[in-house]
Every structure is written in C-alpha cells, then in structure tokens.
C-alpha positions in Angstrom: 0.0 0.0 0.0 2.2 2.8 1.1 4.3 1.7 -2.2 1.1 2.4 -4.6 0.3 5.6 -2.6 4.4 6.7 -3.2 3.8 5.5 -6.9 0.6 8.3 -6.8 1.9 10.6 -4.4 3.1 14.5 -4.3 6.2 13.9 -6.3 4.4 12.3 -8.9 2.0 15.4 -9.5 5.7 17.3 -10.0 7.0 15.2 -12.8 7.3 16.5 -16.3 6.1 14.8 -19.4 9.3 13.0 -19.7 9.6 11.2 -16.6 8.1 7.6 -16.0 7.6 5.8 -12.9 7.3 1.8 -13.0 5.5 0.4 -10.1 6.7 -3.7 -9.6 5.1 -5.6 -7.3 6.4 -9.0 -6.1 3.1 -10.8 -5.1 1.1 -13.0 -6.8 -2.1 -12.3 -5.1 -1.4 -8.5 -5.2 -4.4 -6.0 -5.7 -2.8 -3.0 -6.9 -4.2 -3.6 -10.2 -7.6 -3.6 -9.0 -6.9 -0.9 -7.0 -5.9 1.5 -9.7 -8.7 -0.3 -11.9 -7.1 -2.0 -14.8 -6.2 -5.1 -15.7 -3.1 -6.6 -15.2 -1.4 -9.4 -16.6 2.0 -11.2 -15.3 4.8 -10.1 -16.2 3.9 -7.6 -18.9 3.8 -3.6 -18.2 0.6 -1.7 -18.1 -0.3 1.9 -18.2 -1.9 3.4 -15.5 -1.2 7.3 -17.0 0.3 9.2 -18.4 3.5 8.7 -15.9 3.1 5.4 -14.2 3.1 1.8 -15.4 2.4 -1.3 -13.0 4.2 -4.7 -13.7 3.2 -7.6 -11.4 5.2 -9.9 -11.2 4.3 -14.2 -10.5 7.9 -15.4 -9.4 6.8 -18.8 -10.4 5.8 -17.8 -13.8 9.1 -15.7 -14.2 10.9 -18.9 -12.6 9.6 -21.0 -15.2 10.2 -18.4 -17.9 13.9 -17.8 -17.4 14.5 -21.3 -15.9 13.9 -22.8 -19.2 16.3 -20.4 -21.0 19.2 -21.1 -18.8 18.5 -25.3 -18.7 18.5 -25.5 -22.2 21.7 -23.6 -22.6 23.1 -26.3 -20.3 21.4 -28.9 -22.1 23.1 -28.1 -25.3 26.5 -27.1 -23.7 26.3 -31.1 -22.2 25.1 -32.4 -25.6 28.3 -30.6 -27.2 30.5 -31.6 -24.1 30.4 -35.2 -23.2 30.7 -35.9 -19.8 30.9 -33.0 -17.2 29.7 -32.5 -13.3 26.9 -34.4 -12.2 25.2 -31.4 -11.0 25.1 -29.8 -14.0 23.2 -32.9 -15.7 21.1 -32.6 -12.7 19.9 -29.0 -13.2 19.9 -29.5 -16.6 17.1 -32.1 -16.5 15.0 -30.0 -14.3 11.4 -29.2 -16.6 10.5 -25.5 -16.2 7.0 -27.1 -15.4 8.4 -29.3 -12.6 9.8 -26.3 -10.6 7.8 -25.8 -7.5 10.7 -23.9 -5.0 14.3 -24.0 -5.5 16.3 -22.2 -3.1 17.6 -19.0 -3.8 17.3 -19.6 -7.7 13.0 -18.6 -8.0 14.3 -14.8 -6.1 16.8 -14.5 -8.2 15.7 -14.4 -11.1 12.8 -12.4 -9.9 15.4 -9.7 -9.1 17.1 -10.5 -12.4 13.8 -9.3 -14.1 13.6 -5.9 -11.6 17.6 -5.4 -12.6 16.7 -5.5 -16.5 14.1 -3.7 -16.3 15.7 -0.6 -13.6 18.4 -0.6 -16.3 16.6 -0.7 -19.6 16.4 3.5 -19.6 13.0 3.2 -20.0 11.8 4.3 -16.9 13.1 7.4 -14.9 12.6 5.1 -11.3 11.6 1.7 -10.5 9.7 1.4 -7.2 9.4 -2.4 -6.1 7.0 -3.3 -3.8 8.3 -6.3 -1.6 5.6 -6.8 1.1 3.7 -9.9 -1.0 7.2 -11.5 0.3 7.6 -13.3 3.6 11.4 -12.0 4.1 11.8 -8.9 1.9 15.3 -9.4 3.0 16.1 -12.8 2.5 14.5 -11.7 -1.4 17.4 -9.0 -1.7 20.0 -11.4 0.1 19.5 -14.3 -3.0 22.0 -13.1 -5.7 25.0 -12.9 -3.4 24.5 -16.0 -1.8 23.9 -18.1 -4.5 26.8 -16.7 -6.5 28.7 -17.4 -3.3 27.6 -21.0 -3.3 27.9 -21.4 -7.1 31.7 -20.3 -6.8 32.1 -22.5 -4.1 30.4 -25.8 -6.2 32.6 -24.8 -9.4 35.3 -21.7 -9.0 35.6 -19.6 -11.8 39.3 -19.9 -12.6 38.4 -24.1 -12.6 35.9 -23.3 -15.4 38.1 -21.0 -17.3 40.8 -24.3 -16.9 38.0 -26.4 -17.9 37.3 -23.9 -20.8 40.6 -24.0 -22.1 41.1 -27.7 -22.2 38.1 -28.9 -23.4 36.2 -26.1 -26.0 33.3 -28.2 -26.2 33.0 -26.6 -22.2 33.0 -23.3 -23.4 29.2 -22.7 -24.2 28.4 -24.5 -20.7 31.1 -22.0 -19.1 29.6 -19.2 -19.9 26.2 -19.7 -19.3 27.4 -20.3 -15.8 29.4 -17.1 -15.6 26.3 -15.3 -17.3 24.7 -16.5 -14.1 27.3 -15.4 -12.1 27.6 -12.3 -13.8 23.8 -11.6 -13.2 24.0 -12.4 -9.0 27.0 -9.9 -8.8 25.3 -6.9 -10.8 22.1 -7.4 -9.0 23.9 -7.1 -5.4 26.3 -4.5 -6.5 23.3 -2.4 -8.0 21.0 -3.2 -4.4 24.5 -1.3 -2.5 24.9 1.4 -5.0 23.9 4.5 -2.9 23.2 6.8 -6.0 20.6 4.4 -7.5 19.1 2.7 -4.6 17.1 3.8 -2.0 15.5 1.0 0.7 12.6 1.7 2.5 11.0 -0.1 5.1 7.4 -0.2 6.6 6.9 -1.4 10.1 3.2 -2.3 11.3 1.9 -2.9 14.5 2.4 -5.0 17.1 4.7 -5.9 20.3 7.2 -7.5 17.8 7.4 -4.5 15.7 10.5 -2.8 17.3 12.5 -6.0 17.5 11.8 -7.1 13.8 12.9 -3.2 12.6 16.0 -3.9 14.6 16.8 -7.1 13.2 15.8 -5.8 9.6 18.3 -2.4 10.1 21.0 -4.9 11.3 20.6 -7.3 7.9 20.5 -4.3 5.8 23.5 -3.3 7.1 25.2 -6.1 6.5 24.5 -6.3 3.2 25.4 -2.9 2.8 21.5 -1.9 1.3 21.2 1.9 1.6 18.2 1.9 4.0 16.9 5.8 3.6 13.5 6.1 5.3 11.3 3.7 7.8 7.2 4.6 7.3 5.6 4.0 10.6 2.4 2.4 9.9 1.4 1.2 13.9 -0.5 4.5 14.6 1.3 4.7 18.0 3.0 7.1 19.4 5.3 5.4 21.4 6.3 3.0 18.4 7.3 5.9 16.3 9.6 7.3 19.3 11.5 3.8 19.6 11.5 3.2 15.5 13.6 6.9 15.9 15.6 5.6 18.2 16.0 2.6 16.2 16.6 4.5 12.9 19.6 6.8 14.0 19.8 10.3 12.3 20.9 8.8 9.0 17.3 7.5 8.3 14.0 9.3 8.3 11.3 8.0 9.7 7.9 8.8 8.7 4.3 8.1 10.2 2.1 6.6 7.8 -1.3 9.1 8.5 -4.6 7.5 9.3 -7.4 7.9 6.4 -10.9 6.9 6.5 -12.7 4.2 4.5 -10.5 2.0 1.6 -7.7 2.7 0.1 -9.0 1.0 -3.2 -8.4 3.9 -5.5 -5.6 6.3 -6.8 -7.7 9.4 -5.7 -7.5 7.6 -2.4 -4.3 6.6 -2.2 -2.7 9.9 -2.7 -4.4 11.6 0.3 -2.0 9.0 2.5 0.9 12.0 1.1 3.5 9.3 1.2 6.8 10.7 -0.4 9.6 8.2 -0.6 13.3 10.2 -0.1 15.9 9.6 -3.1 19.1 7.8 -3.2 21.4 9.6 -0.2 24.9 8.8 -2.2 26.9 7.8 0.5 27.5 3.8 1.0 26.5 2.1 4.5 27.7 -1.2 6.3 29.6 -3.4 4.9 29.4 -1.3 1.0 31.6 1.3 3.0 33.9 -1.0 4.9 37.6 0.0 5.1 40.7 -1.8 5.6 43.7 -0.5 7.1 47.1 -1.8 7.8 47.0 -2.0 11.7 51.0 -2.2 12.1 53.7 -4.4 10.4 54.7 -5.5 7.0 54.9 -8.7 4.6 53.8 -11.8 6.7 54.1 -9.8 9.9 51.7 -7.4 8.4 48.5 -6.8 10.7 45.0 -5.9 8.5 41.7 -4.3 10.0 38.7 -4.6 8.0 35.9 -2.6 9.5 32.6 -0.8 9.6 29.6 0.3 11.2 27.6 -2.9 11.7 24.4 -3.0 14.9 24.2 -6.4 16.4 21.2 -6.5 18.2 22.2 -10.0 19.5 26.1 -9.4 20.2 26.6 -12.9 21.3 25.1 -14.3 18.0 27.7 -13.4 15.8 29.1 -15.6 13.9 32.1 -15.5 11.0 33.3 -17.9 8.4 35.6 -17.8 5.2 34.6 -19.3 1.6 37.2 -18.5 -0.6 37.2 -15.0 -1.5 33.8 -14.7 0.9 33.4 -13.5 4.9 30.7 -15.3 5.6 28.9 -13.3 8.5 25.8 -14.4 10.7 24.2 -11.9 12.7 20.8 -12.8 14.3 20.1 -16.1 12.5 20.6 -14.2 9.1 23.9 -15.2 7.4 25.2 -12.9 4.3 29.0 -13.3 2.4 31.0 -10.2 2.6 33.6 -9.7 -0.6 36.6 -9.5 0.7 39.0 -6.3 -0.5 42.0 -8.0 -3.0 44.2 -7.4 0.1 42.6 -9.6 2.5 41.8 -12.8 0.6 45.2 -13.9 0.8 44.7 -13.3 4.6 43.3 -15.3 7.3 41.2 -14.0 10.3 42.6 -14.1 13.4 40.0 -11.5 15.7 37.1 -10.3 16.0 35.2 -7.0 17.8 32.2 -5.4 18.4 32.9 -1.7 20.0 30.8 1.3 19.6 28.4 -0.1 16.7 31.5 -0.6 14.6 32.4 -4.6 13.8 36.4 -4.7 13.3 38.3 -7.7 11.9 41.3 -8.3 11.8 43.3 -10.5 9.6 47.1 -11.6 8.9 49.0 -12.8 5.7 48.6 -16.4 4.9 52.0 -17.4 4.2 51.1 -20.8 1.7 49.5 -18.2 -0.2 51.3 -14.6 0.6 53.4 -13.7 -2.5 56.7 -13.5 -1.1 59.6 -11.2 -1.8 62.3 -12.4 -3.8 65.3 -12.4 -2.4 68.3 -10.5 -3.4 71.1 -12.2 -5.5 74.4 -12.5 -3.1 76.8 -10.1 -5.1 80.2 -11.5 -6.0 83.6 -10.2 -4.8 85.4 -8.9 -7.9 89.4 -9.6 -7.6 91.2 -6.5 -8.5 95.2 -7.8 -9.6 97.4 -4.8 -8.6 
C-alpha cells in the first residue's frame, strides 16, 4: 500500500512529461491492479497514466520463464561436451514445469527481471514493492548467496581451466558465468547509494521494534542503503522507539490515518507518502575500510571494518569461503567480498565496540606472494 500511494503521491503530480515511474510488485495475489482499476497481466507492463506503469510480477511464472532459458543452454552445452559435473546434468534435467521452489534460484531471477528492467532506460525510477514477500530481506540477500555457493560448487578460474582444455565446455562455461555475472550486478546495484534507496514499513504489534532492529541490522550487513522507515502502527510510542531505532541517517515517517479504503488512486494519494531519493553515500559493509594496523609482509596486521548493529552481540558468527566472509548476525547469514588485500589473509579476531564490527586478519603465508630475495653479489678480484 504505502508503495502504490508513493507511486501516486506529491512527487508524482511534480514530474514532467518525460519522466516515467514503474510500479513492480512481487506478489502473486497482489491487488494494486484492481486498485488503480485496470487489468493486469504477469509479467507484462501496463499503463496506469500518463506517468506510471504497473508490472506484477508471478515469481513462479518468471521462474519458469527464465529457468527454461538457462536449462536449455546447459542442455546443449552437455550435448556438445560429453561428460561433465553431475550437478550440472542434474539442473539440466529440471522441466520449467516441474519447478515448484528451488532455493535461492526462483528470487533471483525475480530480481534478475527488476535489474533489466531498472536498467533498460525506460523508466526514470523503479519502485518495487516487496511486502507480497515473507522476508523482503532474504528476497534481496538471493543473488550474493547463490553466487557465493555457485563459486564454491565450481570456481571460476576451474571453469576458465575447464574452458581452455576442453572447447566443447565453453558454451556451458559461460552460461554459468552469465549467471554469475547476473547475481554480482544485482547485489552491487542493491549497495549502489546513488541508485538505490531502501525503505522499510513497520506495522503494528509488540514484535514490531525488534523485527525493525533485526531488519536495520541485515541491511546493514549487506550494505543496502536503507533511507527512510514509514511507521504504519499508529502509535506514538512505536514511532519514538523506531527513531531511536533508525539513527539520524534515516527518516522515519508516520504513515497518516485515512478513513474508508484505500482501493483507489484518488485515495491513495491523500496517504501523502513521499519516498526520499538515493542519499549517495555507502552504508555497512558497502563502506567498509581496511587499514594496515601495524607491520609488514607476513608480519603485516590488516583491519577490516565498519559500522555494523548487532542487536544479539553474542550471536555473531564468521566464516571464510574462498574470497567470501561469511557473516551471521541474528540467524541471518550474508557473504561479505573480501578487498584484493585480505583474501590472501586469514582471520585471526574479532570485535564489536561502539556499533563498529572490526576484523582483523594476517597474511597467509602458503598463499602470501613472497619477496624475492636479493642475489648475493660476487667479490670482484682487482690484480694490482
């Protein structure tokens, strides 16, 4: 709802001619078509004016869709290869039509379709509605885990060797890198600061100041630019602790009151709901910095840092996959790129102080490129 009535709201009476707002909404049993009274069908933009569009979006359907473009590029890549990893004959095999949930891939490639169309240049902003979805979070936390676990199943420099031996491998090699490619835009485009603005909307109930903490916590972690929180409890004292929650960085607005439905655009608009624009300036882990603590070479000491809450300090967790941090705060687990520096490094501390999580690391020497030595210079006989 309070996305629609953004989609309607003051700053859309402002725009000019040329701007053009898409509305996407992540929920199969969503009304906002009915609510702005046209008919909608999955998948496929619609006009609502002159300035807005609404796409809704069926993940199954756009599962299915873009499932059976990526199995039969394995399929053929595996007809044209001979023998390769079992798992790849696995997925390969796997019917559009028999898909009913398969973890992580069904959100990814719903984001996949939001990515294409935020950068097509068609539309001046995208505003996705995530609250068909039972963890927004966990939505937006899909392309960087599974490219984390898909590097982890089949590293990319083994493909490129697998590439180079056999060519047959080459068209299956780069449908999985296209695959890659896609989780690693999608995440870098969800931290990007100048085109992404999160927003959150908190209802009522007892549980609503813990689950904003937890939420403010994730989004940290995954570095999303979090810029305003809409109040929708009605209560006074939830707004004050939702402040509290929030910090300065992030506005948080009350959602006002309005009587009868909200089943129309006329409607919709008198909620006022204006949602702030990108801020520009990273958060969490997206503006984490490393310095060099003390030492040098293998004796070198590295602290990667940033400004992380842990609402549950003694549920932290860390872990290393290849190039990854893996970091579990509050049940929710998300993998941190490491800087260049650091992946040749191996943790050796952690520490929560002042809101800030530091983390230190030091050279691992099977791995630390090590200085040559200098040749031993010769004594030169002089005859007198």
């Amino acid at each position: 709802m309070v996305a629609a009535a953004a989609a309607v709201g003051p700053r859309s009476r402002g725009r000019s001619a040329s701007d053009n707002t898409l509305l996407i909404t992540c929920d199969r049993h969503s009304q906002t078509a009915a609510r702005f009274g046209v008919y909608s069908k999955s998948s496929v933009p619609v006009e609502i004016s002159s300035n807005l569009s609404l796409l809704e979006l069926d993940p199954l359907a756009v599962t299915e869709q873009t499932w059976g473009e990526f199995a039969q590029a394995l399929a053929t890549a595996q007809s044209h290869s001979g023998p390769i990893l079992p798992v790849v004959s696995a997925l390969a095999a796997i019917a559009p039509g028999e898909l009913i949930s398969l973890p992580g891939i069904e959100d990814l490639l719903l984001m996949r379709r939001v990515r294409d169309e935020a950068t097509s240049g068609r539309w001046t902003s995208v505003i996705v509605d995530c609250s068909g979805q039972r963890d927004p979070l966990a939505l937006l936390r899909a392309p960087a885990v599974l490219s984390q676990a898909l590097n982890r199943l089949w590293p990319r420099h083994r493909r490129l060797a697998a590439a180079s031996e056999r060519p047959m491998m080459a068209r299956l090699t780069a449908a999985v890198d296209h695959l890659d490619g896609d989780c690693r835009d999608i995440a870098a485009l969800l931290a990007d600061p100048h085109t992404t603005a999160a927003h959150l909307v908190v209802g009522a109930g007892s549980r609503s100041t813990t689950v904003l903490t937890a939420q403010m916590a994730s989004a940290a972690l995954m570095g999303l630019p979090v810029r305003a929180i809409f109040d929708n409890s009605g209560s006074v004292d939830d707004a004050a602790r939702m402040s509290a929650v929030a910090g300065d960085a992030v506005d948080v607005v009350t959602v006002p009151k309005v009587v009868g439905p909200l089943d129309r655009s006329v409607r919709l608009r008198k909620l006022n709901i204006t949602l702030p624009a990108p801020g520009g300036r990273p958060t969490g882990s997206a503006a984490a910095r490393v310095d060099l603590v003390s030492g040098s070479d293998l004796d070198a000491i590295y602290e990667m840092s940033w400004h992380q809450p842990l609402p549950e300090p003694d549920r932290l967790g860390l872990g290393r996959s290849d190039d990854d941090l893996l970091v579990t705060i509050s049940g929710f687990r998300y993998p941190v790129r490491l800087p260049s520096v650091l992946r040749r490094c191996v943790v050796t501390d952690a520490a929560w102080d002042g809101g800030v999580l530091r983390i230190r690391f030091t050279p691992n020497p099977a791995v630390w490129p090590q200085k040559k030595s200098a040749p031993a210079r010769k004594n030169r006989r002089s005859d007198d």
